[in-house]
C-alpha atoms as a printed R data frame, in Angstrom:
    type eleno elety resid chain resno       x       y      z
1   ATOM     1    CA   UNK     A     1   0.000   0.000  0.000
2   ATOM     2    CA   UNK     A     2   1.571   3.229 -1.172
3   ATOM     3    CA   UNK     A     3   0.814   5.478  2.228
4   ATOM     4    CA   UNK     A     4   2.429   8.687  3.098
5   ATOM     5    CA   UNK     A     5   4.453   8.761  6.960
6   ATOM     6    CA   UNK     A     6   4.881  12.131  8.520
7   ATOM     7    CA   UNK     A     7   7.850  12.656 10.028
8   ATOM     8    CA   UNK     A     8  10.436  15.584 11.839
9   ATOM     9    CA   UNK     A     9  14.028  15.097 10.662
10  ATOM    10    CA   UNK     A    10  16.317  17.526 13.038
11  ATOM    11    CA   UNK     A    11  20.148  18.287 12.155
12  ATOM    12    CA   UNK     A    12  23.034  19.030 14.339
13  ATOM    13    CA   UNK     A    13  24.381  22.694 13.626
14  ATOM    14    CA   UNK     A    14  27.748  22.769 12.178
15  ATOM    15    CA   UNK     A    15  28.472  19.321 11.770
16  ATOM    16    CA   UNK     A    16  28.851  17.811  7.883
17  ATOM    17    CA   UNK     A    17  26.846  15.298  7.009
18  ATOM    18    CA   UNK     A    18  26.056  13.747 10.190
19  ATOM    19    CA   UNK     A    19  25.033  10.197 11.303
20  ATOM    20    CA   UNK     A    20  21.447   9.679 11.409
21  ATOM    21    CA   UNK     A    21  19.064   7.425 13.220
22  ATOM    22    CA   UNK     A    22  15.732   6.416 12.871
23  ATOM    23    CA   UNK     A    23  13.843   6.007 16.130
24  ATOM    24    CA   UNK     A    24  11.219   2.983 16.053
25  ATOM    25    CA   UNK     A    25   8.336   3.253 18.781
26  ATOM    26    CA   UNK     A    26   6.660   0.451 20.809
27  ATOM    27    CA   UNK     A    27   3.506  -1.494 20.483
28  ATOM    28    CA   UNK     A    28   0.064   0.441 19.607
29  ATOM    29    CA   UNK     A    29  -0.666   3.999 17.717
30  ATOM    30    CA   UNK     A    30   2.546   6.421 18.570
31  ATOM    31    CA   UNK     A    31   3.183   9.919 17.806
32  ATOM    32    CA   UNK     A    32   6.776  10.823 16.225
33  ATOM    33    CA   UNK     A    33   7.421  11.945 19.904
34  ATOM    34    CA   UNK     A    34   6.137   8.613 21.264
35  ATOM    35    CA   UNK     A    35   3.904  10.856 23.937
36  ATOM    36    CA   UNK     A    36   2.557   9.392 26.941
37  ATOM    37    CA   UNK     A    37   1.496  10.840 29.725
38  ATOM    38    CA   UNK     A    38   2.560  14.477 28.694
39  ATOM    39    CA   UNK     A    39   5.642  12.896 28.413
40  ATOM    40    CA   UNK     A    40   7.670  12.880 25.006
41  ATOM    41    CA   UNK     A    41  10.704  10.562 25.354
42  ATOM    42    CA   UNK     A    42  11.481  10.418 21.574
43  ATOM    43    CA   UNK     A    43  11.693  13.956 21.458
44  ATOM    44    CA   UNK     A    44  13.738  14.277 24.477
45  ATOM    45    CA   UNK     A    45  16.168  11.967 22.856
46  ATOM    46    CA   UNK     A    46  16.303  13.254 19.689
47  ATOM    47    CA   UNK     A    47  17.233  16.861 21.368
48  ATOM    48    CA   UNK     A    48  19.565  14.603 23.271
49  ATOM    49    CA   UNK     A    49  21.133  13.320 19.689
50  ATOM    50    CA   UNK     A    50  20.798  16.117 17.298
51  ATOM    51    CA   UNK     A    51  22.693  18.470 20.382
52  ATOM    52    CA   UNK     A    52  25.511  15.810 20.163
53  ATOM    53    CA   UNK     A    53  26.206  15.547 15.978
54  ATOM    54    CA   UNK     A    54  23.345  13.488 16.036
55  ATOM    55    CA   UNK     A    55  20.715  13.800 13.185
56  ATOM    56    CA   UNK     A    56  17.240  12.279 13.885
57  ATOM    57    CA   UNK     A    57  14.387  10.852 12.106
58  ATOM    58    CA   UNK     A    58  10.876  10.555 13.850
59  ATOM    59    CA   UNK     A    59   8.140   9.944 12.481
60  ATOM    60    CA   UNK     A    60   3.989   9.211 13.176
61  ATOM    61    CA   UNK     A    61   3.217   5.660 12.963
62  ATOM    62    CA   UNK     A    62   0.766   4.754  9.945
63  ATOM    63    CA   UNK     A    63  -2.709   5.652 10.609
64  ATOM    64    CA   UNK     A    64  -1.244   8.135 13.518
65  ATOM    65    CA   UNK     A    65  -1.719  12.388 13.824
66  ATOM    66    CA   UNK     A    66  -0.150  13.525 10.047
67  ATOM    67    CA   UNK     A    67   0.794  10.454  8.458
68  ATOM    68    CA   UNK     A    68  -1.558   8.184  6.311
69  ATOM    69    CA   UNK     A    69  -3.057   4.499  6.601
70  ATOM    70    CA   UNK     A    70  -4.360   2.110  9.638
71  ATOM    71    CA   UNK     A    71  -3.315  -0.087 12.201
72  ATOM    72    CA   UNK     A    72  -6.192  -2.363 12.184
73  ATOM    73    CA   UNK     A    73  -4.969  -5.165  9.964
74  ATOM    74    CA   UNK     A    74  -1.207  -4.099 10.392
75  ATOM    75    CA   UNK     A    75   1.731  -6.399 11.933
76  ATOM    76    CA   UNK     A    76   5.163  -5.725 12.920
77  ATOM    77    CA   UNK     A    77   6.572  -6.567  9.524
78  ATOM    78    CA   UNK     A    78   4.728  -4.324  8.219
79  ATOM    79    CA   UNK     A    79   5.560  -1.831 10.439
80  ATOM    80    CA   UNK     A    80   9.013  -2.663  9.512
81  ATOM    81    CA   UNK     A    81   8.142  -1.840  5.753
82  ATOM    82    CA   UNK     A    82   7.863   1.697  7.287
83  ATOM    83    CA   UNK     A    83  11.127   1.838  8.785
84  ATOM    84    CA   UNK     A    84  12.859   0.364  5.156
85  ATOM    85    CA   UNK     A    85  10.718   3.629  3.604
86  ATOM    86    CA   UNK     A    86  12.123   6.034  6.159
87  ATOM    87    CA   UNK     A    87  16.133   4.463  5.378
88  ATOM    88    CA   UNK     A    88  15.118   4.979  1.251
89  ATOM    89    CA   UNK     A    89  13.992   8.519  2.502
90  ATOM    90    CA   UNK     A    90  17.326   9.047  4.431
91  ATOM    91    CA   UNK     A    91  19.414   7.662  1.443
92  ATOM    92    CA   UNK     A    92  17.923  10.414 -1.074
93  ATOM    93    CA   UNK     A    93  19.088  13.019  1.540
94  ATOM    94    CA   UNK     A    94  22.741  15.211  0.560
95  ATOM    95    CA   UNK     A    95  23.062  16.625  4.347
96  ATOM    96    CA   UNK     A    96  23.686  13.149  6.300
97  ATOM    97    CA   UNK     A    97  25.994  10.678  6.156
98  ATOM    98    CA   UNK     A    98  24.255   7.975  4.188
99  ATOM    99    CA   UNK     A    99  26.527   5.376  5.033
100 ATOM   100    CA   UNK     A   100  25.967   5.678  8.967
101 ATOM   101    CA   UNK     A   101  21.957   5.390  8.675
102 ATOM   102    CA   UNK     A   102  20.888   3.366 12.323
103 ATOM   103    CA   UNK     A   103  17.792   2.266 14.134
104 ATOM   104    CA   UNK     A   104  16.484   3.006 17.619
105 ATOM   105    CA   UNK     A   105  13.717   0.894 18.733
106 ATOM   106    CA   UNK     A   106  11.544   0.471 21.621
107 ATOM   107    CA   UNK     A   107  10.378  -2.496 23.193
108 ATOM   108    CA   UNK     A   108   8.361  -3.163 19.530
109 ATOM   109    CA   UNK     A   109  10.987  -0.939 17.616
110 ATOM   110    CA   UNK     A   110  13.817  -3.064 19.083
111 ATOM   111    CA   UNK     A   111  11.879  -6.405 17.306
112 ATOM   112    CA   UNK     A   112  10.822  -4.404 14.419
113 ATOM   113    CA   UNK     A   113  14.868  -2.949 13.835
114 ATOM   114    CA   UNK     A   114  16.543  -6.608 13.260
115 ATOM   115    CA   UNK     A   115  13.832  -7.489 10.962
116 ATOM   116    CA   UNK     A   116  14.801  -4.179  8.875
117 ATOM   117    CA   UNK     A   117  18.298  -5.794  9.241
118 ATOM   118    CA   UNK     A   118  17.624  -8.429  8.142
119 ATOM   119    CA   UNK     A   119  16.689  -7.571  4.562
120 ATOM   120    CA   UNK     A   120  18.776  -4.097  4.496
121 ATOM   121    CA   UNK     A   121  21.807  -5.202  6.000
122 ATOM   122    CA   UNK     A   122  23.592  -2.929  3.841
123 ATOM   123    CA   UNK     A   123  21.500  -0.032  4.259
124 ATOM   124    CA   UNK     A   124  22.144   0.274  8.527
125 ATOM   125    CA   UNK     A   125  25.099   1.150 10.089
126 ATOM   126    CA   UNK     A   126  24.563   0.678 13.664
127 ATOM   127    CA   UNK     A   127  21.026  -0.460 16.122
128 ATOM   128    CA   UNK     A   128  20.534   0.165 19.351
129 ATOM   129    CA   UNK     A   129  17.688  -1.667 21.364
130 ATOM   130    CA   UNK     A   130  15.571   0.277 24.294
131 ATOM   131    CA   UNK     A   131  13.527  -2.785 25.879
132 ATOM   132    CA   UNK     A   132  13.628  -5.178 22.919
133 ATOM   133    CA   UNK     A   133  12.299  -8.501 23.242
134 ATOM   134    CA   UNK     A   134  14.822 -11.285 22.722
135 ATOM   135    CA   UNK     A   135  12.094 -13.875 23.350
136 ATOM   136    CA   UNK     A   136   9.208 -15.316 20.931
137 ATOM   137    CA   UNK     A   137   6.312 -12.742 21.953
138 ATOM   138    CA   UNK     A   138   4.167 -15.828 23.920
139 ATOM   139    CA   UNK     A   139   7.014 -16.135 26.172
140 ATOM   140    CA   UNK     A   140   7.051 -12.734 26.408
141 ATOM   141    CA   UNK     A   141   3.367 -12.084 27.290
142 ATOM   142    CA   UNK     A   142   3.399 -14.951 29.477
143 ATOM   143    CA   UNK     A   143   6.011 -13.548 31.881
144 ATOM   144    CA   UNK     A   144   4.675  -9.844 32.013
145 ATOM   145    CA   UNK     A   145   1.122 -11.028 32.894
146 ATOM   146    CA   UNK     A   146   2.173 -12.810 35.682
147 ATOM   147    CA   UNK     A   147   4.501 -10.185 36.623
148 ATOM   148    CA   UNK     A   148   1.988  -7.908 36.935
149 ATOM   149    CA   UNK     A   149  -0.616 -10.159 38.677
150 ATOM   150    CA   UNK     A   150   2.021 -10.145 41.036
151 ATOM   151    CA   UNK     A   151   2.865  -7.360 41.629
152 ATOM   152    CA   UNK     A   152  -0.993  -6.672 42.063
153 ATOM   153    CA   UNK     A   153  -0.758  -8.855 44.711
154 ATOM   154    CA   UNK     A   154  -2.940 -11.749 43.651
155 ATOM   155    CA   UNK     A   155  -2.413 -15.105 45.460
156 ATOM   156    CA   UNK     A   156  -0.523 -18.059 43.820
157 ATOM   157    CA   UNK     A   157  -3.509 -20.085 42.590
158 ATOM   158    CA   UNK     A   158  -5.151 -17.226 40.633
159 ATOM   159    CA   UNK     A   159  -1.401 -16.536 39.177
160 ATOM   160    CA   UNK     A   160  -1.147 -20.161 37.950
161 ATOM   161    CA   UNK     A   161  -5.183 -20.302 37.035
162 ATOM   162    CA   UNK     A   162  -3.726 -17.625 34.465
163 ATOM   163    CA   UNK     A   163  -0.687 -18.419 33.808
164 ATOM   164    CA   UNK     A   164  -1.750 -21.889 32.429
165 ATOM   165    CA   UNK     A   165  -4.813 -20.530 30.781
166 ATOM   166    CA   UNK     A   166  -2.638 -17.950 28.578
167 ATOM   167    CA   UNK     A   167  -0.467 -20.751 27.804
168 ATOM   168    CA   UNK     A   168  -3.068 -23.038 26.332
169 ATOM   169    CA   UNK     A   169  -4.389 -20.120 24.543
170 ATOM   170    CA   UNK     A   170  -0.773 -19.041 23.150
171 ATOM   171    CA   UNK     A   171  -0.586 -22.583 22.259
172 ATOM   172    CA   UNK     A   172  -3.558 -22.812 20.287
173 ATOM   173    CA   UNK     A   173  -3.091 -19.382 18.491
174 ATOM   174    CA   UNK     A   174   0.545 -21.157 17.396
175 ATOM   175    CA   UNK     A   175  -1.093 -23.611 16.083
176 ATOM   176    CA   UNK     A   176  -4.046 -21.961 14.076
177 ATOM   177    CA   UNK     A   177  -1.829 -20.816 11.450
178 ATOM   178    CA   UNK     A   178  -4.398 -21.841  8.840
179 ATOM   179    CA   UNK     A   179  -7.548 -20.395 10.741
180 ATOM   180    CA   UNK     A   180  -9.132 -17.103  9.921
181 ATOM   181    CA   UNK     A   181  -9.067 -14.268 12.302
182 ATOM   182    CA   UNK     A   182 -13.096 -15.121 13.247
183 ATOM   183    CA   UNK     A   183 -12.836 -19.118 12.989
184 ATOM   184    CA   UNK     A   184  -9.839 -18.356 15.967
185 ATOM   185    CA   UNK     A   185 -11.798 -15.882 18.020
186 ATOM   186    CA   UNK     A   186 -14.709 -18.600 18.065
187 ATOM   187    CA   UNK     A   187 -12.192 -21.169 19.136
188 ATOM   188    CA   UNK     A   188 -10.369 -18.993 21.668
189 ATOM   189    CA   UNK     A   189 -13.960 -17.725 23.348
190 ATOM   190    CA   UNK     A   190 -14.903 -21.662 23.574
191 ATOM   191    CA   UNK     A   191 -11.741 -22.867 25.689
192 ATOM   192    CA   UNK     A   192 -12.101 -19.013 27.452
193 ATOM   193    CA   UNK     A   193 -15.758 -19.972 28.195
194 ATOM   194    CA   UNK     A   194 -15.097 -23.438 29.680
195 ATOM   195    CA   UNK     A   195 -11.751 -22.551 31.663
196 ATOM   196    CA   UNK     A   196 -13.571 -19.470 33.160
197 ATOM   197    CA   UNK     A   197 -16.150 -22.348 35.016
198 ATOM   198    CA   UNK     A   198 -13.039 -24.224 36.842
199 ATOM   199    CA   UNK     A   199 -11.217 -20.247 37.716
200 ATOM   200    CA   UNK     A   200 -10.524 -19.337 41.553
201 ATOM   201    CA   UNK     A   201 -13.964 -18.042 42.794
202 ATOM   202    CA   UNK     A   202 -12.242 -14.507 43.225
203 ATOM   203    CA   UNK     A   203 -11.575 -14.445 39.766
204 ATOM   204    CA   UNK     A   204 -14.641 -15.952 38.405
205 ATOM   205    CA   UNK     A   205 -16.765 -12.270 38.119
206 ATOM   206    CA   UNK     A   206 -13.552 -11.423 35.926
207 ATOM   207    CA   UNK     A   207 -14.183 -13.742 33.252
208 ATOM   208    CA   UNK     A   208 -17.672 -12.015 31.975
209 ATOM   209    CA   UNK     A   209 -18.409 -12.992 28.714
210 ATOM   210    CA   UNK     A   210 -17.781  -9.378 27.469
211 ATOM   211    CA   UNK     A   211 -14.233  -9.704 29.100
212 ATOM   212    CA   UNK     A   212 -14.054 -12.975 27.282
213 ATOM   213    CA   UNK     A   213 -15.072 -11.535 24.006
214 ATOM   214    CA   UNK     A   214 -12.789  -8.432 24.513
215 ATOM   215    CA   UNK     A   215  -9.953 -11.042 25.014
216 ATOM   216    CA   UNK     A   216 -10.340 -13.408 22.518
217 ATOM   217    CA   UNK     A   217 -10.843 -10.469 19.472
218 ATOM   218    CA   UNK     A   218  -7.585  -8.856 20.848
219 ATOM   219    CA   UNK     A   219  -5.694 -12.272 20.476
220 ATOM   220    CA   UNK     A   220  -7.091 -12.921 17.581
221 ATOM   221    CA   UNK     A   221  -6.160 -10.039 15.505
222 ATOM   222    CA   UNK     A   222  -3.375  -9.788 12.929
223 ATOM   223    CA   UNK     A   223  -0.734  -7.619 15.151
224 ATOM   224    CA   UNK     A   224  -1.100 -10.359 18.319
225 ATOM   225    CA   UNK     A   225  -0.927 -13.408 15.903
226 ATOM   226    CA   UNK     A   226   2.422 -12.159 14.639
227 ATOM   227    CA   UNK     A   227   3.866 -11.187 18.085
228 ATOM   228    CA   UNK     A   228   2.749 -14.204 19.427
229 ATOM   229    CA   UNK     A   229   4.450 -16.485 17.068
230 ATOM   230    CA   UNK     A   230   7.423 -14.253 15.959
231 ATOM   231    CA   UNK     A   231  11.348 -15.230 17.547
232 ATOM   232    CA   UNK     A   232  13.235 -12.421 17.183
233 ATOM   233    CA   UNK     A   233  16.571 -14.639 17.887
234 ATOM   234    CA   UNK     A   234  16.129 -15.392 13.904
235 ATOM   235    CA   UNK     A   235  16.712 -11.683 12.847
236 ATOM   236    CA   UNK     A   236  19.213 -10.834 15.615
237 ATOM   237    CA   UNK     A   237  21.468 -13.303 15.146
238 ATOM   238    CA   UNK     A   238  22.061 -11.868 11.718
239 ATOM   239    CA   UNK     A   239  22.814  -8.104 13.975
240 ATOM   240    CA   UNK     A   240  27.069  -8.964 13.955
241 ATOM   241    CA   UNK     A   241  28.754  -6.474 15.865
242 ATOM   242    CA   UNK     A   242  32.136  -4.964 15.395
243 ATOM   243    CA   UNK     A   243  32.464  -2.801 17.823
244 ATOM   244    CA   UNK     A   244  30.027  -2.173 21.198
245 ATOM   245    CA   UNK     A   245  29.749   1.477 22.942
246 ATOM   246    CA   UNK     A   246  27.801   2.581 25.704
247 ATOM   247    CA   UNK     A   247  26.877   6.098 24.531
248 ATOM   248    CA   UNK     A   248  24.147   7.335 27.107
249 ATOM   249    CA   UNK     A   249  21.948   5.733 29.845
250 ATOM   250    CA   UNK     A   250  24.033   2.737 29.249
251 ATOM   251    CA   UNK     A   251  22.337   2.305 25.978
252 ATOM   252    CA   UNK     A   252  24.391   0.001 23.753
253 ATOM   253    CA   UNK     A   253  25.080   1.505 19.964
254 ATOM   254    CA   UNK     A   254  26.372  -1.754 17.529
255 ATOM   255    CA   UNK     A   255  28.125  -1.051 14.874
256 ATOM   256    CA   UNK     A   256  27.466  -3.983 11.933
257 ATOM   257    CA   UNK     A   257  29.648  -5.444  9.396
């Protein structure tokens, strides 16, 4: 789909042809600032950058404040589609150094970046990853949900109640690699349904069946199949590093062959 990305490019002052990055935001709709909370982190770094000889590429995620398309059906490769646009933007450019183009990403960014790697190793010069999962995205899931029920304070046999429902679920999302979108929900919202009847009695008003619905369309979409099922080991073992710098914030900037 031929969609137009807004974006803000800023350039040190008095520096030649700089290096540039392109910063990658996390999961769900994200301004080129990444805002949250009144809080803008991506323009706080890119100040950060751009003051140091820096140059810095932001830009609204599709379907997001100036720039063009949607979300709805969209996964993190093709969010990574966006990045590869953003490099072939960068590369057309006379005022940065187009052979030191990188990638910032965070938490999503830093599993979208080695998949932009991965087909334009050529094209990036260095990657740095803010939060980026190393782990295939059920794994992932799994331990932040019980994490947080945790730290929520719920008791151990509500935490494994959930823990091994998300992991049968996971399981059977894996596995449904030939089922529509609506075939899986239906599937999902059946083992939901039935699990929710055997749950902790404190947890059993949770399990509505308009939570259950909720639940079972969000893991059923496009984005969450992907995540679910990607391993981002694949792309980053083709990330080979030369040399390793700690550059701010003990943030880690890899240089690749």
């Amino acid at each position: 789909n031929n969609i137009q990305l807004a974006g803000t490019l800023t350039i040190p002052r008095d520096v030649k042809r700089p290096p540039v990055v392109i910063v990658i935001s996390g999961s769900g709709p994200q301004d080129r600032n990444e805002e949250l909370f009144d809080h803008k982190p991506f323009l706080v770094l890119a100040d950060y950058l751009t003051k140091n000889g820096v140059a810095v590429l932001r830009y609204d995620d599709r379907g997001v404040a100036a720039s063009e398309g949607t979300q709805k059906v969209a996964t993190s490769a093709d969010f990574a589609t966006d990045v590869a646009a953003a490099i072939a933007y960068l590369k057309t450019r006379k005022d940065i150094n187009k052979k030191q183009i990188g990638l910032i990403g965070h938490s999503e960014g830093g599993l979208i970046a080695p998949i932009v790697i991965a087909n334009n190793q050529k094209d990036v010069a260095f990657f740095v990853s803010l939060a980026g999962p190393g782990l295939r995205g059920d794994q992932v899931l799994l331990s932040q949900m019980r994490k947080g029920a945790e730290l929520s304070g719920a008791p151990e046999n509500e935490l494994d109640f959930e823990r091994n429902l998300m992991d049968q679920l996971f399981k059977k999302i894996i596995a449904s690699t030939d089922s529509s979108n609506e075939a899986l929900q239906k599937e999902l919202q059946i083992m939901m349904t039935a699990a929710a009847t055997k749950a902790p009695a404190a947890l059993q008003p949770k399990y509505s069946p308009s939570f259950i619905t909720a639940m079972t369309k969000e893991f059923s979409n496009n984005w969450m199949r992907f995540f679910l099922t990607y391993d981002p080991a694949i792309n980053l073992q083709k990330v080979t590093c030369l040399e390793l710098y700690v550059i701010f914030l003990l943030i880690h900037l890899v240089f690749l062959e």
